[in-house]
N, C-alpha and C positions, 0 to 999 in steps of 0.2 A: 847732741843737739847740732853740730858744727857738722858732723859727717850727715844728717840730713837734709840737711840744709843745702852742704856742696853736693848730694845723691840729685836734689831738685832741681836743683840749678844745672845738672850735667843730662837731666834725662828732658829738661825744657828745651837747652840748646839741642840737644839730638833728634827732639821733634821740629825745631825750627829749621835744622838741616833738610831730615824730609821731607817737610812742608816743601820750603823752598825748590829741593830736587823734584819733587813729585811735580808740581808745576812748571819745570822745565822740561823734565825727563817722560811725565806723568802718561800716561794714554789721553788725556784731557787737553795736554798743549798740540798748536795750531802746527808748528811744523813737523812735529810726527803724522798726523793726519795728511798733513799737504803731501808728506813725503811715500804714505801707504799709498795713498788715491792716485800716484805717479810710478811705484814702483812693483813690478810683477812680481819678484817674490818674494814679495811683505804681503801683496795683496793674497796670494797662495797661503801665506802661515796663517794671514788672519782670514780668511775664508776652514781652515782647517781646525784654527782653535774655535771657530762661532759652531764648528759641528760637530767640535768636541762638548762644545758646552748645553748644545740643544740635544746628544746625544744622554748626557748626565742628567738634562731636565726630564728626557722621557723616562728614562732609568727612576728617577724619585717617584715619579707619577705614576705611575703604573706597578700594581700589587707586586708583591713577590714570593714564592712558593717559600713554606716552612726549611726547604732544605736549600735553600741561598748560601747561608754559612755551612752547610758540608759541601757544596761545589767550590769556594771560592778557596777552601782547607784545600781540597783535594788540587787543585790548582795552583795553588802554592807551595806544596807538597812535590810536587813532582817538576819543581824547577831546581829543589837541592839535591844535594849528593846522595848516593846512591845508600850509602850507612846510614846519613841520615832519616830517607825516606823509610828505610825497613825500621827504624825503630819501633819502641814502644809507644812513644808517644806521639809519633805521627800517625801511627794506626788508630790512636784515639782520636787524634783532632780530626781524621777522615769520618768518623763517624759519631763526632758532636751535633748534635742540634741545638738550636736553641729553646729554652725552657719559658714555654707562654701558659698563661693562665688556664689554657684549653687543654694543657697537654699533662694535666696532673693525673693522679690515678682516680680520684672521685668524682670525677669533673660530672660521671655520669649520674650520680644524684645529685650535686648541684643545680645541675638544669633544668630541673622544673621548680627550683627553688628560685631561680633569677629568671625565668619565663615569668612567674607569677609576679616576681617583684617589678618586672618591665610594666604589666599589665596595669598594677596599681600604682605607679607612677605616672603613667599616658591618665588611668582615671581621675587622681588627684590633680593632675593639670587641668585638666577638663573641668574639672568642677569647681576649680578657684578661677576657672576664669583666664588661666595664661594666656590662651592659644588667641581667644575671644581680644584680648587686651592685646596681642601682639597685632593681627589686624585693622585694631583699632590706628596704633601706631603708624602703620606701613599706610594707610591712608590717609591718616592726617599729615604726613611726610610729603606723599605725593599731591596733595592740594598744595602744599605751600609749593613745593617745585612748580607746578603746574603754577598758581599765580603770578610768582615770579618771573619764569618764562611767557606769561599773557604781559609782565608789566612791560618786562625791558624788550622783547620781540616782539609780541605784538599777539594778539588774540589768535589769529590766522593760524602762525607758528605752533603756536602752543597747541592749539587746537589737532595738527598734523602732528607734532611730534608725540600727544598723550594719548588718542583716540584713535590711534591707526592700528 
């Protein structure tokens, strides 16, 4: 009971440290800022790291071919030594893929078994009325936006921003 006690008490003060540091130290305090916005090569790293990071976003965003993980093997593969690349087990990781629901051996009778089941899913939506009731939603949504913006703008406003 005693050692959890002092475990809390030791991992509270270590967040209070942070806290503290990161407000000093943090990206968020004022004289880091003052001091990018005046110095040319802070402005270059942080110009470098925003295009690293918009670099990473398009990477997430955009698909990726089934053999992503054999290129990135093979890439990493060929930065070790020369015994290790010839091994056995590099030879394999070079020609791993990854194992998706599409890529099993029956996949091709499954597939009109889950074409049929998609169809009579969309039909049972259809028929209880989801789709019908989702719309209902999205426009009673947009009346109250829209009043609210006639109350506190003004009819005019509202009128230009929902009817254009």
């Amino acid at each position: 009971m005693l050692f959890r006690k002092s475990v809390r008490t030791i991992k509270r003060f270590q967040r209070r440290i942070g806290e503290s540091l990161a407000a000093w130290i943090g990206v968020e305090s004022g004289w880091l800022a003052e001091h990018v916005a005046h110095c040319p090569a802070c402005q270059k790293r942080t110009g470098m790291h925003r295009r690293v990071e918009l670099g990473l976003s398009l990477i997430k965003s955009q698909p990726q071919t089934i053999d992503l993980l054999k290129k990135a093997n093979t890439q990493a593969i060929s930065t070790l030594q020369r015994t290790l690349r010839e091994d056995k087990q590099s030879q394999q990781l070079r020609q791993t893929r990854p194992r998706t629901f599409w890529s099993f051996p029956n996949i091709r009778t499954l597939q009109p078994l889950l074409s049929t089941a998609a169809c009579l899913m969309v039909l049972l939506l259809v028929k209880t009325g989801v789709f019908s009731s989702m719309n209902k939603v999205r426009q009673t949504g947009t009346d109250v936006v829209y009043s609210y913006y006639a109350h506190h703008l003004g009819q005019e406003m509202a009128d230009d921003l929902f009817k254009a």
